[in-house]
C-alpha positions, -999 to 999 in steps of 0.1 A, spaced: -66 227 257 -58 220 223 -18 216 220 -12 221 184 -4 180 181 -24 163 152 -39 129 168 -30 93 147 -44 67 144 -21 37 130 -29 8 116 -4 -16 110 15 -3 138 36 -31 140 47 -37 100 75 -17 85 54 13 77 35 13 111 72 11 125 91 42 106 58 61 111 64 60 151 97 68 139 86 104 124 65 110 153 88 103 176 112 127 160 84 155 158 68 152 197 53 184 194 38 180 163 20 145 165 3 121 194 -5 88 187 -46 81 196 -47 45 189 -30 18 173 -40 -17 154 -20 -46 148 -21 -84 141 -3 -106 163 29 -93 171 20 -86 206 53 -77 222 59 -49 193 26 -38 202 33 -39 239 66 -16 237 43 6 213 16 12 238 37 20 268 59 45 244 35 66 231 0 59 255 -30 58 230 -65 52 247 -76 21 228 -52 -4 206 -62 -32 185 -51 -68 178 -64 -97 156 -78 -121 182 -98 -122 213 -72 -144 224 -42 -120 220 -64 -90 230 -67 -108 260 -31 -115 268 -24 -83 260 -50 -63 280 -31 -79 312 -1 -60 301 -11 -28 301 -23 -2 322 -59 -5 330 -69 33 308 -62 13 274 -92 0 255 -81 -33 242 -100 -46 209 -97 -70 180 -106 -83 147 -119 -58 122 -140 -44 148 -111 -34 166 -97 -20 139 -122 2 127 -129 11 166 -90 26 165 -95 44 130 -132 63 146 -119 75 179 -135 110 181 -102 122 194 -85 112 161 -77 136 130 -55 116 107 -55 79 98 -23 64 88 -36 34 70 -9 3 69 -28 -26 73 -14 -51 49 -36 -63 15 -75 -64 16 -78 -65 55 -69 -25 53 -103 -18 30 -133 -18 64 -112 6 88 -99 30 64 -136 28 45 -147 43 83 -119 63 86 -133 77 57 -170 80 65 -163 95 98 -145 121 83 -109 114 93 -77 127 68 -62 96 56 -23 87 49 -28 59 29 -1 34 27 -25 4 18 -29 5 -19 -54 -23 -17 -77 1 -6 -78 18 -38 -77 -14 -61 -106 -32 -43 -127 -2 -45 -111 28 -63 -141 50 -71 -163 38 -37 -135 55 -18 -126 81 -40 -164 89 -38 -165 93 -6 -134 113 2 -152 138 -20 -184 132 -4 -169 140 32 -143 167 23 -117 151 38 -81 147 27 -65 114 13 -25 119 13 -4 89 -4 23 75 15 36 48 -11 64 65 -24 56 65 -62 25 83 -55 39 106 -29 65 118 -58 37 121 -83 15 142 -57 43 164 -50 56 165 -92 17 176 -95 16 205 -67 17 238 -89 6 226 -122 -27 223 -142 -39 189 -146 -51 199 -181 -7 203 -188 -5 164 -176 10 141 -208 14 109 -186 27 99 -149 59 76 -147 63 56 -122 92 39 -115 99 6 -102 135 -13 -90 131 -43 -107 134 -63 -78 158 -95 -70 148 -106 -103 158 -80 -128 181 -100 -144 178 -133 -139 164 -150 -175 126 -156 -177 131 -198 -184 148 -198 -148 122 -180 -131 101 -212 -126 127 -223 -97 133 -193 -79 125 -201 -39 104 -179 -18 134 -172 2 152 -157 -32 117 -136 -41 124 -117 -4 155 -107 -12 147 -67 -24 176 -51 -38 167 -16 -19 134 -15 6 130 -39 38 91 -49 33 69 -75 45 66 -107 27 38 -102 10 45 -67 -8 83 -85 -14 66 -109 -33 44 -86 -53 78 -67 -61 94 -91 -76 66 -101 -96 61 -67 -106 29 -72 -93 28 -44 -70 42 -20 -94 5 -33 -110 -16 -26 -82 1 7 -81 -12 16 -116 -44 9 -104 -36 30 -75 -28 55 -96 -51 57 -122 -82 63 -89 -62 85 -68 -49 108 -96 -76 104 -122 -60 92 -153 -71 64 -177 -45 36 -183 -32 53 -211 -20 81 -192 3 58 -169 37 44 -176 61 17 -155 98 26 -159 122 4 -143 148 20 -122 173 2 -103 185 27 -84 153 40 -66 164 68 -63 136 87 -87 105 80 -71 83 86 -101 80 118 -129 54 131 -141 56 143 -179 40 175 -193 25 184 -229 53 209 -234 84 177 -229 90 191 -194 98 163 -168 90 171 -128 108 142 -110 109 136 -71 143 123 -56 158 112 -26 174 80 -6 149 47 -10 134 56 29 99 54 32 98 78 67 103 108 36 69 102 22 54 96 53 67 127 70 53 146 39 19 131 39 16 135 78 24 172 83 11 182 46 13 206 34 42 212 56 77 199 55 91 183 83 125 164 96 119 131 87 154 114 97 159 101 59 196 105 52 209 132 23 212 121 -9 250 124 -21 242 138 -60 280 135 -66 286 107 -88 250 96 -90 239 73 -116 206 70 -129 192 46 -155 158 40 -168 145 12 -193 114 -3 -205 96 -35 -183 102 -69 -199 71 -84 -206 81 -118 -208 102 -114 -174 71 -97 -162 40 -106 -174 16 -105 -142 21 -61 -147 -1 -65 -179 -29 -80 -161 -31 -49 -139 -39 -25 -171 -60 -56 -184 -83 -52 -150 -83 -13 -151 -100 -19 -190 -122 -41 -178 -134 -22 -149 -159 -27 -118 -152 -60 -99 -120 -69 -119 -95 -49 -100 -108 -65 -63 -108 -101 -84 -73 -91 -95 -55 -85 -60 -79 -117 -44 -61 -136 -67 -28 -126 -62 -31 -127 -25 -40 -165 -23 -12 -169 -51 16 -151 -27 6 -173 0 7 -206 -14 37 -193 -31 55 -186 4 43 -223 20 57 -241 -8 27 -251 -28 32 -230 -58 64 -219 -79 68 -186 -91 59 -186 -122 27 -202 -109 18 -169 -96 12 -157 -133 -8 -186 -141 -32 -184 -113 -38 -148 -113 -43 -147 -152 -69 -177 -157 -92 -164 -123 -94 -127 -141 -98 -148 -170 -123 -164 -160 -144 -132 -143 -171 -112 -157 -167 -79 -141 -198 -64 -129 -203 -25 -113 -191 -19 -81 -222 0 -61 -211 -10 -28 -185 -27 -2 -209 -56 -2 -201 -58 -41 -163 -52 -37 -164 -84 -9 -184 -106 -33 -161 -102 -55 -129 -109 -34 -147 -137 -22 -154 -151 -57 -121 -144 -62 -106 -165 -38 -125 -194 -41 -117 -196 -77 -78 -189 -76 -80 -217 -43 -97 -240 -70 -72 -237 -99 -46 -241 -73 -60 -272 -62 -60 -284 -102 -27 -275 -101 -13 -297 -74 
């Protein structure tokens, strides 16, 4: 009997988006059911997960934790792991919609056969995109199926666009906080700590994405994102910085017009919206008070911020640069969080391996890996130099 409920798949159940997506379906019970979910290694999370909301099959990193946690749970859950796991939980036949949360490049494989199975996406992993924009953007067209932005800059240009003519598009704007470092001079940069870069002024995120924020990486990947998801060349996409976070992004028209979205920095809003689309649905983010509101916008400074050129320099270059460009970063970020690397560093590192790269065409995920791999190797290498 079908009950009207739209079947998830999560993955990344356990990270911040995987969380305050449970969140909106535990609100909306009679909308949504939860199929599967995949996680890393928080297995206790994962646990309470399972015995809340009962999918068939879940999905951890390791044989070893799939095995500790198969003992805890009742005996009609399908336990995986690894990326077979994960792709397991994004196929189940039962499933219509993939809410994709995997963090960084791990989060390309299972939404690639979320994809080719014909499952609707939410996508909140913007790697996914940047590794291998027109792959994926290929195939979504290929299979018919729906691919529904959950990072909140594109959510609020997806729902600026609804109603227009794409011909009437002058640019997108989207905006960015500024992070921990907004005003902090670029000649003390070089000292900041890894436990200062964490410290954003308005979203709880993992440690990774905290990172890219204050680097202004992320707002680069987002470009990227962007420029696949929504079809625009570089030139048609602007970073505004906007401490407040409170405009999500704008999108500008030929005639001066300016369609913004707005609301409280909460991600459960755009994941409600890209859930239950094209409905609307209570999503538990709190009012925003307009009375008194203050909003300011200014231009990036590129010397404060130089790693969100090399994003626009890899969309030029095309093909394998944009996977080379987030490998990079990746390897930086996490020698940056152990202590191996200062902040600045980050910069250095991610500019000399796209440097270094001649981009080649991206025909396949085979390509887009070779490339991350290549990647890695070589930003692991300067490191090495480095220390």
């Amino acid at each position: 009997m079908d009950t009207g409920q739209k079947a998830l798949a999560v993955l990344g159940s356990t990270g911040s988006i995987g969380r305050n997506t449970l969140e909106v379906v535990r609100a909306n019970p009679l909308k949504f059911t939860v199929a599967s979910l995949a996680a890393g290694n928080n297995l206790e999370l994962l646990k309470e997960q399972a015995l809340e909301f009962k999918p068939s099959f879940v999905s951890v990193a390791t044989p070893e934790a799939a095995q500790e946690l198969r003992s805890s749970l009742p005996s009609a859950v399908t336990v995986g792991y690894g990326v077979d796991g994960a792709v397991e939980a994004a196929t189940l036949e039962v499933v219509e919609m993939v809410l994709s949360a995997i963090s960084g490049s791990s989060g390309l494989i299972p939404t690639m056969a979320a994809i080719k199975g014909g499952k609707d996406i939410a996508l909140a992993n913007k790697e996914t995109l940047v590794m291998a924009g027109p792959l994926v953007m290929a195939e979504v067209k290929k299979r018919g199926v729906r691919l529904l932005p959950v990072d909140s800059e594109h959510s609020a240009v997806f729902q600026s666009l609804t109603g227009h003519r794409r011909c009437d598009i002058k640019r997108i704007i989207l905006t960015a906080s500024g992070g921990p470092f907004l005003k902090t001079p670029a000649e003390a940069l070089a000292t900041v700590t890894p436990a200062e870069a964490l410290r954003h002024p308005k979203w709880k995120m993992g440690r990774k994405i905290s990172v890219d924020s204050a680097t202004l990486v992320n707002k680069g990947l987002e470009v990227i994102e962007a420029s696949y998801l929504f079809e625009l060349p570089p030139s048609k996409i602007s970073v505004a910085i906007h401490p407040q976070s409170i405009v999500h992004s704008m999108v500008e028209y030929i005639d001066g017009s300016i369609v913004a979205q707005m609301s409280n920095p909460d991600m459960k809003g755009p994941i409600a919206y890209a859930l239950s689309y094209p409905e609307r649905i209570e999503a538990g983010t709190p009012p925003l008070n307009l009375s008194g509101l203050t909003l300011e916008f200014m231009e990036p400074d590129a010397e404060r911020f130089p790693c969100l050129g090399l994003s626009y320099e890899a969309l030029r270059m095309g093909g394998s640069a944009t996977a080379v460009l987030n490998a990079a970063d990746e390897v930086a970020v996490e020698m940056f969080l152990k202590g191996g690397l200062s902040f600045t560093e980050i910069y250095r590192v991610v500019s000399e391996v796209l440097g270094r790269h001649r981009a080649s065409e991206i025909n396949s995920i085979d390509d887009v890996l070779e490339a991350d791999a290549w990647a890695r190797d070589a930003a692991r290498g300067l490191i090495k130099y480095l220390n």
